[in-house]
C-alpha positions as a printed NumPy array, in Angstrom:
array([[110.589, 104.009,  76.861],
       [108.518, 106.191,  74.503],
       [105.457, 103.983,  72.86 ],
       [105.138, 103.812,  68.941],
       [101.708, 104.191,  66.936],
       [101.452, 100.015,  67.142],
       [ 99.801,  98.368,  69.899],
       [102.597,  96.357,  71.892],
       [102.752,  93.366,  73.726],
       [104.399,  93.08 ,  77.47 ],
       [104.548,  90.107,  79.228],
       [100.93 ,  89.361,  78.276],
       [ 99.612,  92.302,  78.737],
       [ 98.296,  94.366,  75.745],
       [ 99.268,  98.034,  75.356],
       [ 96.807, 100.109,  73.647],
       [ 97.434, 101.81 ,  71.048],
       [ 98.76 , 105.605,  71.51 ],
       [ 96.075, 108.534,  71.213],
       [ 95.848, 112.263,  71.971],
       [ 95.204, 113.379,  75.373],
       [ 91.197, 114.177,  75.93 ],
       [ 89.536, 115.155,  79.333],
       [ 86.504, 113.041,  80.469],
       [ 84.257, 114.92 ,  78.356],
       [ 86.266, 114.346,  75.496],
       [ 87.622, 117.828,  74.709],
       [ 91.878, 118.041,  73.514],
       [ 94.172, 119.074,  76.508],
       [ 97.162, 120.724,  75.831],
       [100.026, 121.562,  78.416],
       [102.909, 123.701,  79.16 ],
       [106.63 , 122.78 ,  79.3  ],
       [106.441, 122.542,  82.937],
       [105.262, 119.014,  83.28 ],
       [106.529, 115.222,  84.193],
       [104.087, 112.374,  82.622],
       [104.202, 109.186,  83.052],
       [101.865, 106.502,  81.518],
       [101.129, 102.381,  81.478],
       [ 98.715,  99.989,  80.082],
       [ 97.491,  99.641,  83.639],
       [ 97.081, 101.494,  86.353],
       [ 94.804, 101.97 ,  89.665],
       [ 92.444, 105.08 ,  88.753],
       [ 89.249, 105.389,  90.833],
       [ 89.185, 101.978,  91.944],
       [ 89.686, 100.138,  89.033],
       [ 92.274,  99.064,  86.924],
       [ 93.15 , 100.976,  83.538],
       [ 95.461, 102.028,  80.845],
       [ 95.934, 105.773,  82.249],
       [ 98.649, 108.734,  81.395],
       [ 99.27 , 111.056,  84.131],
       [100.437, 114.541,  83.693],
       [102.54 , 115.848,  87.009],
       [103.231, 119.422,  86.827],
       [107.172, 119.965,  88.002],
       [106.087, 123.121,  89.315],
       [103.662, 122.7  ,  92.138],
       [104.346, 118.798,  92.145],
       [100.546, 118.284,  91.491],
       [ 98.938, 115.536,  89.632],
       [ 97.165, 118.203,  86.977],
       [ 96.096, 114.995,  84.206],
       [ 94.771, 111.461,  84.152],
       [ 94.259, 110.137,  81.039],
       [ 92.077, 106.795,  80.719],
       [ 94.297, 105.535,  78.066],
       [ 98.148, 105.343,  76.923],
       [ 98.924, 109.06 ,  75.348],
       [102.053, 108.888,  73.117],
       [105.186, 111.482,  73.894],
       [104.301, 113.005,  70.383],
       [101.398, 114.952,  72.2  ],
       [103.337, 116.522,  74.62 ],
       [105.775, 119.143,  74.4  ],
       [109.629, 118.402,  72.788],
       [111.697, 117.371,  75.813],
       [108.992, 116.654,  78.023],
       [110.314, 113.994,  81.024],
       [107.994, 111.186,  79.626],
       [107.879, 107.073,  80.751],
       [105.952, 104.727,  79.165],
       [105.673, 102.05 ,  81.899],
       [103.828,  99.238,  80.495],
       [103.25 ,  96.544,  81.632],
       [104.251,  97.659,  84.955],
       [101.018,  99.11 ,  87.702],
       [101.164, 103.118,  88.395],
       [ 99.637, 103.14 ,  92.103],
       [ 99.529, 105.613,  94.317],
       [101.976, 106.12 ,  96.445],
       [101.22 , 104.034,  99.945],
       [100.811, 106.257, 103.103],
       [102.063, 104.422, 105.922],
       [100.241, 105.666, 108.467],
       [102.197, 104.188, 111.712],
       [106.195, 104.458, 111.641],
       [108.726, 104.71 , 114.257],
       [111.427, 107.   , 113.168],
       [113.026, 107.341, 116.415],
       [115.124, 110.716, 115.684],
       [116.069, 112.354, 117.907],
       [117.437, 110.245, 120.727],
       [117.175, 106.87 , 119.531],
       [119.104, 107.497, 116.274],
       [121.151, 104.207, 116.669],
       [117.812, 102.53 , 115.92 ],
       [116.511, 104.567, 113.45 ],
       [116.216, 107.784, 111.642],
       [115.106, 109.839, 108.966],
       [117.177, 109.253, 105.85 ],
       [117.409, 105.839, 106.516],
       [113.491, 105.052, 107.308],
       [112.258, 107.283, 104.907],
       [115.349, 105.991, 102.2  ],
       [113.926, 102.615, 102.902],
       [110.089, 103.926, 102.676],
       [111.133, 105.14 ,  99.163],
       [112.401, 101.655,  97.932],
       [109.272,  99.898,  98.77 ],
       [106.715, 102.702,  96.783],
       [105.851, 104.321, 100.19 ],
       [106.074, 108.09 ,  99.515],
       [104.406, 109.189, 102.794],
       [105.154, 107.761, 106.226],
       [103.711, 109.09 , 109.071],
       [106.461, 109.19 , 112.6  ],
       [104.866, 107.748, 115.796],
       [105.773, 109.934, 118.803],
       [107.709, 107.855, 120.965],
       [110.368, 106.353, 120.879],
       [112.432, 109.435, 120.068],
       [113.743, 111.098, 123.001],
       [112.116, 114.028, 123.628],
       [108.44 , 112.043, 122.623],
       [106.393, 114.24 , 120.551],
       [104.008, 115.202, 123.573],
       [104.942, 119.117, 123.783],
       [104.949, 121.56 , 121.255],
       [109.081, 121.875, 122.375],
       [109.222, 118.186, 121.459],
       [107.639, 118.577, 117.932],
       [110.108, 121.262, 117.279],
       [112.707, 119.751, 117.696],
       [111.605, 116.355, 115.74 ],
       [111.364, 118.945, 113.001],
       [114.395, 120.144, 113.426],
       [115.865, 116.916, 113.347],
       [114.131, 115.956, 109.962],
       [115.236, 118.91 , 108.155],
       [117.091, 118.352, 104.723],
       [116.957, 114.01 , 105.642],
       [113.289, 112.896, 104.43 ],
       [113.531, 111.23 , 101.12 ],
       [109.866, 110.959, 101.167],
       [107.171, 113.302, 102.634],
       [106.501, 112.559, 106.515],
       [103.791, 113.768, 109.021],
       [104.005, 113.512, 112.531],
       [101.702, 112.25 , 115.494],
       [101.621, 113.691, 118.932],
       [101.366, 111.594, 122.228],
       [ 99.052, 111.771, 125.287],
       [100.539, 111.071, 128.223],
       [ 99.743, 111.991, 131.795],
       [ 99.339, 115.803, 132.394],
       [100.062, 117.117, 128.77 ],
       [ 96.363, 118.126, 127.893],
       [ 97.511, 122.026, 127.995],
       [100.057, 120.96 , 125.096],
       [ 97.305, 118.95 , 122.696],
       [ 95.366, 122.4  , 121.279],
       [ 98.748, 123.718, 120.086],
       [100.046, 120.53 , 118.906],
       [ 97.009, 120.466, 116.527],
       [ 98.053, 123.729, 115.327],
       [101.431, 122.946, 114.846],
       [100.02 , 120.254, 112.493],
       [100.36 , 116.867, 114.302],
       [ 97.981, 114.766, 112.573],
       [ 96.69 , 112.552, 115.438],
       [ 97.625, 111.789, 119.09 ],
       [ 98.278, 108.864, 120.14 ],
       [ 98.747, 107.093, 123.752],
       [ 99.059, 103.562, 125.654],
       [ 96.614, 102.019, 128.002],
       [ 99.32 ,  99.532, 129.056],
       [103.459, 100.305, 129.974],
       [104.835, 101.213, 126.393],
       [108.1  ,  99.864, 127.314],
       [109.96 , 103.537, 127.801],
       [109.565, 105.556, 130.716],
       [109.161, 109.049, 128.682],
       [105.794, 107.864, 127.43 ],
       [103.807, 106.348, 130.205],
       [100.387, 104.612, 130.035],
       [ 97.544, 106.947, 130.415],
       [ 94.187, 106.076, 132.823],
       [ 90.789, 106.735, 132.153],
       [ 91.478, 109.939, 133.675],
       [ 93.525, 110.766, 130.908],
       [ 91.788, 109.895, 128.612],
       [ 88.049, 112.013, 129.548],
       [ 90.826, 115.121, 129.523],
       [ 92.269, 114.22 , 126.316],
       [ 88.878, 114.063, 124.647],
       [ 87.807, 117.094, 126.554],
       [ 90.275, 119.302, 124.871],
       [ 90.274, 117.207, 121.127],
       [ 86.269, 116.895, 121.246],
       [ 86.194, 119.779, 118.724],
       [ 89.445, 119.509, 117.172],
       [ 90.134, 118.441, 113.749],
       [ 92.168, 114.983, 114.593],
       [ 92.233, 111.468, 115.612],
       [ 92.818, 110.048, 119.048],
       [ 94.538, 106.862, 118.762],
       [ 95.158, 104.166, 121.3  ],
       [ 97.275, 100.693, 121.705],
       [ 94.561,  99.044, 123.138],
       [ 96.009,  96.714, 125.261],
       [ 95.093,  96.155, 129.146],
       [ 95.368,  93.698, 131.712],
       [ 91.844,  92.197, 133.15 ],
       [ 91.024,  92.922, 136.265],
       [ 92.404,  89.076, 136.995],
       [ 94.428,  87.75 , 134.824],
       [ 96.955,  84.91 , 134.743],
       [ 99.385,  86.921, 133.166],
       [103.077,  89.163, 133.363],
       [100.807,  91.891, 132.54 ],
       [102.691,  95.21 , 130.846],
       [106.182,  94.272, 132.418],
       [106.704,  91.739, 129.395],
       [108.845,  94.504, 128.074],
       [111.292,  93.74 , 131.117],
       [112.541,  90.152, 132.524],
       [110.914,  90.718, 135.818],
       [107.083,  90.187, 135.297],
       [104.865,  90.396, 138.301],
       [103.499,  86.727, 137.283],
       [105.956,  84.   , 136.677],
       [105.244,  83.019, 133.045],
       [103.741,  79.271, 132.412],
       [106.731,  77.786, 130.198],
       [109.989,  78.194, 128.643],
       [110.919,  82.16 , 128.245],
       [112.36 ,  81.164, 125.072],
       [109.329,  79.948, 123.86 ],
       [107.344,  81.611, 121.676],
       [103.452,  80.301, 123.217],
       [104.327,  81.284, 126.412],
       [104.906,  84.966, 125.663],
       [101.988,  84.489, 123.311],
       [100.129,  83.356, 126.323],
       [100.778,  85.875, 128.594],
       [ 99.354,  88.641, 126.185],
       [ 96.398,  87.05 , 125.62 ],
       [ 93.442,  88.477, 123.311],
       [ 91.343,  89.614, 126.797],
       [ 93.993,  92.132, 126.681],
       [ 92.791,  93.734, 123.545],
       [ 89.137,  93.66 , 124.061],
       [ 89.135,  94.93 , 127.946],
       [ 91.046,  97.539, 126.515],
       [ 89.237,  98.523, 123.498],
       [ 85.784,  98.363, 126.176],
       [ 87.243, 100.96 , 127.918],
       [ 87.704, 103.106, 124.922],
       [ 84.3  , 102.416, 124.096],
       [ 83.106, 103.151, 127.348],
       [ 84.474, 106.762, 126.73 ],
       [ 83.378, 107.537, 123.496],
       [ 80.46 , 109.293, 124.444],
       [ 82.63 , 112.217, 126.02 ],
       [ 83.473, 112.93 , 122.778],
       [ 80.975, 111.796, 120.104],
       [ 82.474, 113.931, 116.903],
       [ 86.037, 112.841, 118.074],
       [ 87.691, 109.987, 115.251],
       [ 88.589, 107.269, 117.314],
       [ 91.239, 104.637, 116.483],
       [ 92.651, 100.979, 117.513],
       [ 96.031, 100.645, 116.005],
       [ 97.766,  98.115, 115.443],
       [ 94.839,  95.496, 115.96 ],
       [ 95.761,  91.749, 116.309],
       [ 93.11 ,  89.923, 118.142],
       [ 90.053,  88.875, 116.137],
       [ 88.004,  89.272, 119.458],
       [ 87.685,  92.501, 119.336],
       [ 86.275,  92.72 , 115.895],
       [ 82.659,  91.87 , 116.853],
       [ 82.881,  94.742, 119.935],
       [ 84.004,  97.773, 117.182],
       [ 81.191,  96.607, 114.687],
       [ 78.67 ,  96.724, 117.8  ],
       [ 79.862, 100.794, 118.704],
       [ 80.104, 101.013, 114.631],
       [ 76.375, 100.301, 114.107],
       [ 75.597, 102.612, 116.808],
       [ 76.983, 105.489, 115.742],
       [ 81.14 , 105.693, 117.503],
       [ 83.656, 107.304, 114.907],
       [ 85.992, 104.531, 115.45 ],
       [ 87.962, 102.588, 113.265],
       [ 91.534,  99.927, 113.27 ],
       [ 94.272,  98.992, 111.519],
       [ 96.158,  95.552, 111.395],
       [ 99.766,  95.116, 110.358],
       [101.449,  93.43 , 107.975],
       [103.015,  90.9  , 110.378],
       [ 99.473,  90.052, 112.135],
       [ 98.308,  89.17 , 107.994],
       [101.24 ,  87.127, 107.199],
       [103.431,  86.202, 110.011],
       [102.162,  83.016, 112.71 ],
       [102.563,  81.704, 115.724],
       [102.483,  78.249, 114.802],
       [105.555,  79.12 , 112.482],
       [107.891,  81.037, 115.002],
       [110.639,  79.042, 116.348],
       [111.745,  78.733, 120.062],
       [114.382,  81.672, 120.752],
       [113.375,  83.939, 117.374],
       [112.847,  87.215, 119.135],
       [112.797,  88.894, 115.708],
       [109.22 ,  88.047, 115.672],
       [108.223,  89.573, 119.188],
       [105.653,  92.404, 118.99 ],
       [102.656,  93.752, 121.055],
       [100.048,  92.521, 120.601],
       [101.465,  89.364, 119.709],
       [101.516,  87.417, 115.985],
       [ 98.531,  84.868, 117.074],
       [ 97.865,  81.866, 114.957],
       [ 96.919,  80.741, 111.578],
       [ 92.893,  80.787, 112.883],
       [ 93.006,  84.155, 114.202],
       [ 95.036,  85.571, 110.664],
       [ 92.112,  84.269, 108.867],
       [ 90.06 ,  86.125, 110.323],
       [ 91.497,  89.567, 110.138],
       [ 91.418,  88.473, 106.521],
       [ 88.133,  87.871, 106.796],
       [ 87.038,  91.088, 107.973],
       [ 89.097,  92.545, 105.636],
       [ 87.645,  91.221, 102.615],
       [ 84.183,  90.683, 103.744],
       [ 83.227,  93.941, 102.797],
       [ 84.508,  94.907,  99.51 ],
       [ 81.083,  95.834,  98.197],
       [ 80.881,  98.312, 100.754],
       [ 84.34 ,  98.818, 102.679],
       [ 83.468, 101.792, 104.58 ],
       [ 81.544,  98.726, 106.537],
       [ 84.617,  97.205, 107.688],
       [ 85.7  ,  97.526, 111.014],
       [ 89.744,  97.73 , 109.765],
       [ 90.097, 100.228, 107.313],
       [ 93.929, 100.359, 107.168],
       [ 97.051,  98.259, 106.946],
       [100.505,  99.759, 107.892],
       [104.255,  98.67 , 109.163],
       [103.972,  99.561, 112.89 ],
       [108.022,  99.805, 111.958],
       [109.53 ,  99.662, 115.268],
       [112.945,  98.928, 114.836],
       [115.78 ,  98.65 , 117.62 ],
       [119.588,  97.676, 117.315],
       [120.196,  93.858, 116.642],
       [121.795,  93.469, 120.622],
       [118.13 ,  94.421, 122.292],
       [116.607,  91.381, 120.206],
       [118.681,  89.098, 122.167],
       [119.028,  86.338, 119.671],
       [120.327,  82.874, 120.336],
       [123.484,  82.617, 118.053],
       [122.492,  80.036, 115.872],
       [119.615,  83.026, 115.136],
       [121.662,  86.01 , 115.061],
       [124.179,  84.88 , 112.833],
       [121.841,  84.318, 109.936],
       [120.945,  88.347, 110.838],
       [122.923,  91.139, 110.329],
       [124.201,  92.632, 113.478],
       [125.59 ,  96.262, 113.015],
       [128.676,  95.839, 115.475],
       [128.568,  99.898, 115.983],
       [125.099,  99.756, 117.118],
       [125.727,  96.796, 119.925],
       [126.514,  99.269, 122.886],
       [122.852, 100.186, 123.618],
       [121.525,  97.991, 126.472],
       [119.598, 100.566, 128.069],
       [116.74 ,  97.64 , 127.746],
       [118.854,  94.42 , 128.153],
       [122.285,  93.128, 128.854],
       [123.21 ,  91.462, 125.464],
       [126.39 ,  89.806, 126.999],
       [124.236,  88.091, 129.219],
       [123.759,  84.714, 127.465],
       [121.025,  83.45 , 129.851],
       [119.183,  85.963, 128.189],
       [119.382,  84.95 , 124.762],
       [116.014,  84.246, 122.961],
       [114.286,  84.933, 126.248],
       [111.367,  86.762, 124.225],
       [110.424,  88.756, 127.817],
       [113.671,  90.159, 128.212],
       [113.588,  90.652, 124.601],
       [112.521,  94.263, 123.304],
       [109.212,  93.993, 121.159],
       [108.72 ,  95.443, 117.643],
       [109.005,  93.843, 113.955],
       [111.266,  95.885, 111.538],
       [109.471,  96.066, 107.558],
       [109.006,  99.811, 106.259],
       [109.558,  99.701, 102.982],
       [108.715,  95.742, 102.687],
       [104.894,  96.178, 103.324],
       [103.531,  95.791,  99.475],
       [105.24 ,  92.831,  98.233],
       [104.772,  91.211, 101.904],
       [100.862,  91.9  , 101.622],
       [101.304,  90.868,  97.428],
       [102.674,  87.888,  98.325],
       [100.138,  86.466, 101.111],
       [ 97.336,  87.479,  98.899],
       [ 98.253,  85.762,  95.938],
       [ 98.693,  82.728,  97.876],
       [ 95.392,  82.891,  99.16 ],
       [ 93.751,  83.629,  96.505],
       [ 95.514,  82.34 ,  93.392],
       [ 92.729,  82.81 ,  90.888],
       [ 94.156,  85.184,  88.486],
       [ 90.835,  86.624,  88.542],
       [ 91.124,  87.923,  91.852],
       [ 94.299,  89.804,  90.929],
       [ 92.686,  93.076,  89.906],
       [ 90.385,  93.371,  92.811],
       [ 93.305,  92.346,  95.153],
       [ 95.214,  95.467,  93.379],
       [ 92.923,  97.866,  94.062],
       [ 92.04 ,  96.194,  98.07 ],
       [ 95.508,  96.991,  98.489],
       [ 95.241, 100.473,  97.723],
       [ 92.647, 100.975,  99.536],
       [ 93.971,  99.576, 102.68 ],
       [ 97.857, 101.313, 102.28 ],
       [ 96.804, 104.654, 100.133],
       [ 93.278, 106.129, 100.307],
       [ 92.803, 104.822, 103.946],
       [ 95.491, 105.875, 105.432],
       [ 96.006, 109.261, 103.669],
       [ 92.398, 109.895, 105.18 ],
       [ 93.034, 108.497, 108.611],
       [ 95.25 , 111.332, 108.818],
       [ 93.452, 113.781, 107.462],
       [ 95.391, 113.777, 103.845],
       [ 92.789, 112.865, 101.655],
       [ 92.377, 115.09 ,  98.508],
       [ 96.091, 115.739,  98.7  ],
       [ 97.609, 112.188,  99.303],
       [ 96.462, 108.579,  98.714],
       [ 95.102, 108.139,  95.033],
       [ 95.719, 109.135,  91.246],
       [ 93.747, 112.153,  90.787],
       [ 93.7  , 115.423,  89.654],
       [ 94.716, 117.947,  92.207],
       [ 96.571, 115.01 ,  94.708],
       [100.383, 115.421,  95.139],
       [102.137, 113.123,  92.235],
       [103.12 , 110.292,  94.202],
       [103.568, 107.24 ,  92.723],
       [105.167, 104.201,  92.766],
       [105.696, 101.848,  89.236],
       [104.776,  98.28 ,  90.635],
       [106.421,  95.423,  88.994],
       [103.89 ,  92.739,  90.268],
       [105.176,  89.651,  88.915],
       [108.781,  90.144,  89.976],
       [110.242,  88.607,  92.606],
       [113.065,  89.716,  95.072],
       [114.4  ,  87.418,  98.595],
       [114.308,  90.124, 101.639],
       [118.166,  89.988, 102.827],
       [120.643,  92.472, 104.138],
       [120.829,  94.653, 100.774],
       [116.827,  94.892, 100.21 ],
       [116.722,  95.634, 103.804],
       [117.506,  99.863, 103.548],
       [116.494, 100.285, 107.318],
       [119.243, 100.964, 109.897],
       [119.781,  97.791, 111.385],
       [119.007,  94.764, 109.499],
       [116.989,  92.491, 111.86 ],
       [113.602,  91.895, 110.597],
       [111.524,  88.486, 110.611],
       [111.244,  88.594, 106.8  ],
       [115.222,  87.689, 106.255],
       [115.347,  85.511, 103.882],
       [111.58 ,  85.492, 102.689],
       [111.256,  85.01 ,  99.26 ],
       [108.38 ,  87.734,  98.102],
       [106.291,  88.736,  94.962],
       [105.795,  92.451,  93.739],
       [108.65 ,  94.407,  93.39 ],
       [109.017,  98.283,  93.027],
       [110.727,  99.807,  90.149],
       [110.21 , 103.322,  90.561],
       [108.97 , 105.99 ,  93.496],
       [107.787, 109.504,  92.944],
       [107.344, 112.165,  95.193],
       [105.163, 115.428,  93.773],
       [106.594, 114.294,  90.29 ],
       [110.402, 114.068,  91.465],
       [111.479, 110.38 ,  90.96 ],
       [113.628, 109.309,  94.176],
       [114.166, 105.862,  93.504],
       [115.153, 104.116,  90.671],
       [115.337, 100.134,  90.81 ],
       [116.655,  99.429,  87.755],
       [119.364, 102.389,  87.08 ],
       [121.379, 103.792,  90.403],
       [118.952, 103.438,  92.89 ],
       [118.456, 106.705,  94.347],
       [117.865, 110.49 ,  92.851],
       [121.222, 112.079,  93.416],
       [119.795, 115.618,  94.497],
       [119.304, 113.815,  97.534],
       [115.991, 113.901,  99.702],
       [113.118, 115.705,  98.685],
       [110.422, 114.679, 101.037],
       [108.805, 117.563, 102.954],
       [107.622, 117.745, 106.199],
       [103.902, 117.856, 106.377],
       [102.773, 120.683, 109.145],
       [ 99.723, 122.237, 107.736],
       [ 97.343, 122.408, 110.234],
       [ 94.539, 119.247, 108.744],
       [ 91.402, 120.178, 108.347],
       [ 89.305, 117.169, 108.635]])
C-alpha cells in the first residue's frame, strides 16, 4: 500500500504525512535501484517507538536507511519494492537464541525447514540450534560438519549453531570456535540422551581453561542434585528414579517436587564457584526457572562475574497451579513453578528498565525442544485434543507408548515444551494482561525487543549485524500486527509434530510479514510463504566478541 500526500488514519493510529527522505543531520538521501523499503507510522528504532522508513539494499541484504518519519514511494526510484505498513509495528527480527533443531538423527522430531519454516511465521528471522539432541551432538568439529551439511538449502531463516561440552572433548572446543559455533553449552545434571552426558567440575576447569581467551560464551543447564536431597534426582527423564517419588506419577506437584528450586541454585554455586578460572570468560544460566537463584547471580554480578540468564516463555506464562493431572505437554526441566515464583521472574525482568544491563536475565527465548507426540505419553482424553502425527509414533527409544500404565506418568514422560515461532504473541499476550494500561504498551514494545532481539543477537556475539533497526544490521524484520488475535491450533502450529501446551490458547499479536536481509519469506495475509523457497543462511563466521 503506497501512502498519499494526506495524513491517514489506521485503526487509531495517525499516519504522518509523507516527506522526502533526510539523514539525521537533515541533508536529502538519494538511492540506487537496488533497494527494498519498507515504512510504518510506528516502529521500534533505538528504543523507542516511531514513524520510521527503512531502506534494505537487495544487494548485500543490509539495512543501508532509517528514516524517522513515513517517506512516500514518490522519493524513491520507479519500481522500487515499497510497503507502507501502517498501522502495523516494524521490529526487528527476534533472535532466538536457544532452539532444538534436532537434524541430523532426530529428524522425526524436528528439523530444519520445518523449525526454521515455523521460526519465520512467528517474526523470528534468526534461531540459534542447541547441540544435542541431533545425533551426532555438535561436540566435534566432525559433528558440526555434518549439522551443516544437513542444513544446507532447508533454513528459511538464518541459523547459528552452539557447540557442546561434554566429557573429554576440550581438544575439539578451540576449533569449534573457529568453525564459528557461537557458544558451548553443557549439563551439570543427566540431559536425558546418552550422547551428551553431564559434565563434573572437572570438566568444567578444562572447558574454561581452553575458552578463557576465546571469543564465546560457556553456557550451562544449571541444574544439580544437593548433596541430600529427597528427590529422583536426574533419572526423572526415565521411570526408574533412584528415590520413589512422594505422590501420584501422573501428577503434576509431584514431578514439580522432585526438581525442586535447590536444584538450580546448588548448581548455579558451582558455576560460580568456578568463575574465577576464567574471569574474561561470558558465563550463562539458560533456561532459568527458579526465582532462588536470582539473588546468588546479582551477588557474583556486583562483584565483577561475566554472567548472565535467560527465562523462557513457558516459565513467564505457563503455571503449575494451572497444569492438569496427566498433561505431559507441559513437562520441562526445570519445571513450570507457580504463579508466586512467575511473578517474580517478572519482577526481575522489569525492575530494571531504567538501567537493564542491571538485570540479572537479559534474554527470553523458546528452549524449543520438541519430540514426537508418542514420547509425551498422554492420557487419551489429552492426546486426542492434540495432534498425533501417526508416522512419527514408532520412536520409543525413550518410552513404550503402548504401555498404558504409562500414560500421563510425567517421569516416564520425555521433558521439553514445543513454541518456536509462538514466542511474541505468547509474551504479547501475558504482558498485556498484566499490565493493561495502554500506557504501558510502548515501553512493553520495546522490553520485548530487548529481551528477544538486541539481547540475544549479543549473547551470541551478533550484535551490530543482528537484533535491531539500524544502519549497517542485516534487514530483518518482522511487520507486527499487535492488536490481532489468532487461537494456537494444529494449522498455526508450523513445527513438526503438533504437541505443544499452547493448543488451543487464544493469543494477542499476530505476525503479518518476516524478512530476512530484505527478502520477505512469509507472508500472512497473501500465500504464506516466499516461493523461491528458503533463504536463511547459515551463520559460521568466526564471532568476534
Amino acid at each position: 500500500m503506497t501512502i498519499d500526500d494526506s495524513a491517514m488514519q489506521f485503526n487509531g493510529y495517525p499516519t504522518p504525512s509523507p516527506s522526502p527522505p533526510t539523514t539525521t543531520q537533515g541533508t536529502p538521501l538519494t538511492f540506487s535501484s537496488d533497494i527494498t523499503v519498507l515504512a510504518s507510522s510506528r516502529a521500534v528504532i533505538a528504543g523507542r517507538l516511531t514513524p520510521a522508513t527503512i531502506v534494505i539494499s537487495i544487494t548485500s541484504g543490509k539495512i543501508i536507511s532509517v528514516c524517522d518519519s513515513v517517506v512516500s514511494s514518490r522519493f524513491f526510484p520507479p519500481g522500487t519494492p515499497y510497503e507502507d505498513h501502517s498501522p502495523y509495528i516494524l521490529l526487528p527480527g527476534l533472535v532466538d537464541a536457544h532452539v532444538h533443531l534436532n537434524e541430523p538423527g532426530r529428524t522425526e522430531w524436528e528439523g530444519f525447514w520445518t523449525g526454521t519454516k515455523a521460526a519465520a511465521y512467528g517474526g523470528v528471522t534468526t534461531v540459534v540450534d542447541m547441540p544435542l539432541n541431533a545425533i551426532p551432538p555438535t561436540t566435534t568439529v566432525a559433528g558440526l560438519q555434518e549439522k551443516v551439511e544437513a542444513a544446507e538449502g532447508k533454513c528459511w531463516v538464518d541459523v547459528g549453531f552452539y557447540g557442546g561440552i561434554i566429557p573429554g572433548n576440550k581438544g575439539e572446543l578451540k576449533e569449534l570456535v573457529r568453525r564459528g559455533v557461537r557458544g558451548f553449552k553443557g549439563f551439570l545434571i543427566d540431559s536425558g540422551v546418552a550422547e551428551f552426558p553431564a559434565v563434573s567440575s572437572v570438566d568444567i576447569a578444562e572447558a574454561m581453561a581452553e575458552l578463557k581467551d576465546e571469543p564465546t560464551v560457556l553456557m550451562f543447564h544449571a541444574e544439580m542434585i544437593p548433596p541430600i536431597a529427597n528427590s529422583v534426582g536426574d533419572s526423572v527423564q526415565t521411570s526408574l528414579p533412584p528415590v520413589a517419588p512422594v505422590g501420584p506419577l501422573n501428577a503434576y506437584n509431584t514431578f514439580l517436587s522432585s526438581r525442586p528450586a535447590s536444584f538450580e541454585t546448588y548448581a548455579i554455586s558451582e558455576v560460580l564457584s568456578l568463575a574465577s578460572l576464567a574471569p574474561n570468560l561470558p558465563l550463562h544460566i539458560v533456561h532459568l526457572s527458579a526465582v532462588e537463584a536470582i539473588p546468588l547471580l546479582r551477588k557474583a554480578r556486583e562483584s565483577g562475574t561475566k554472567i548472565t540468564a535467560e527465562t523462557c516463555f513457558h516459565y513467564l506464562t505457563l503455571m503449575a497451579e494451572s497444569i492438569q493431572d496427566g498433561d505431559t505437554r507441559h513437562k520441562c526441566c526445570p519445571p513450570i513453578r507457580n504463579k508466586t515464583n512467575q511473578d517474580g521472574l517478572w519482577e526481575e525482568l522489569l525492575s530494571n528498565r531504567e538501567n537493564p544491563a542491571q538485570s540479572v536475565i537479559q534474554t527470553i527465548v523458546s528452549d524449543h525442544s520438541p519430540c514426537t507426540p508418542n514420547l509425551k505419553l498422554l492420557p487419551p482424553a489429552i492426546s486426542s485434543s492434540a495432534s498425533l502425527d501417526n508416522n512419527n509414533n514408532n520412536n520409543k527409544s525413550h518410552a513404550d507408548a503402548d504401555d498404558d500404565e504409562t500414560k500421563g506418568d510425567f517421569f516416564a514422560a520425555w521433558g521439553g515444551i514445543s513454541s518456536v515461532g509462538l514466542g511474541l504473541p505468547i509474551l504479547w499476550t501475558e504482558a498485556l494482561k498484566r499490565y493493561p494500561n495502554n500506557n504501558s504498551r510502548n515501553n512493553l514494545i520495546i522490553d520485548i525487543v530487548r529481551w528477544c532481539s538486541i539481547n540475544t543477537a549479543k549473547q551470541v556475539g551478533l550484535e551490530g549485524q543482528k537484533g535491531a533497526l539500524s544502519v549497517g544490521y542485516d534487514g530483518d524484520v518482522a511487520v507486527f500486527d499487535d492488536e490481532g488475535e489468532f487461537v494456537v491450533q494444529h494449522d498455526t502450529m508450523l513445527f513438526r509434530n503438533k504437541c505443544s501446551p499452547y493448543e488451543g490458547a487464544r493469543l494477542k499479536g499476530v505476525i503479518r510479514e518476516s524478512y530476512v536481509r530484505g527478502q520477505k519469506v512469509f507472508c500472512r495475509h497473501s500465500g504464506g510463504f516466499a516461493k523461491q523457497g528458503p533463504v536463511g543462511r547459515l551463520l559460521l563466521e568466526r564471532r568476534q566478541s
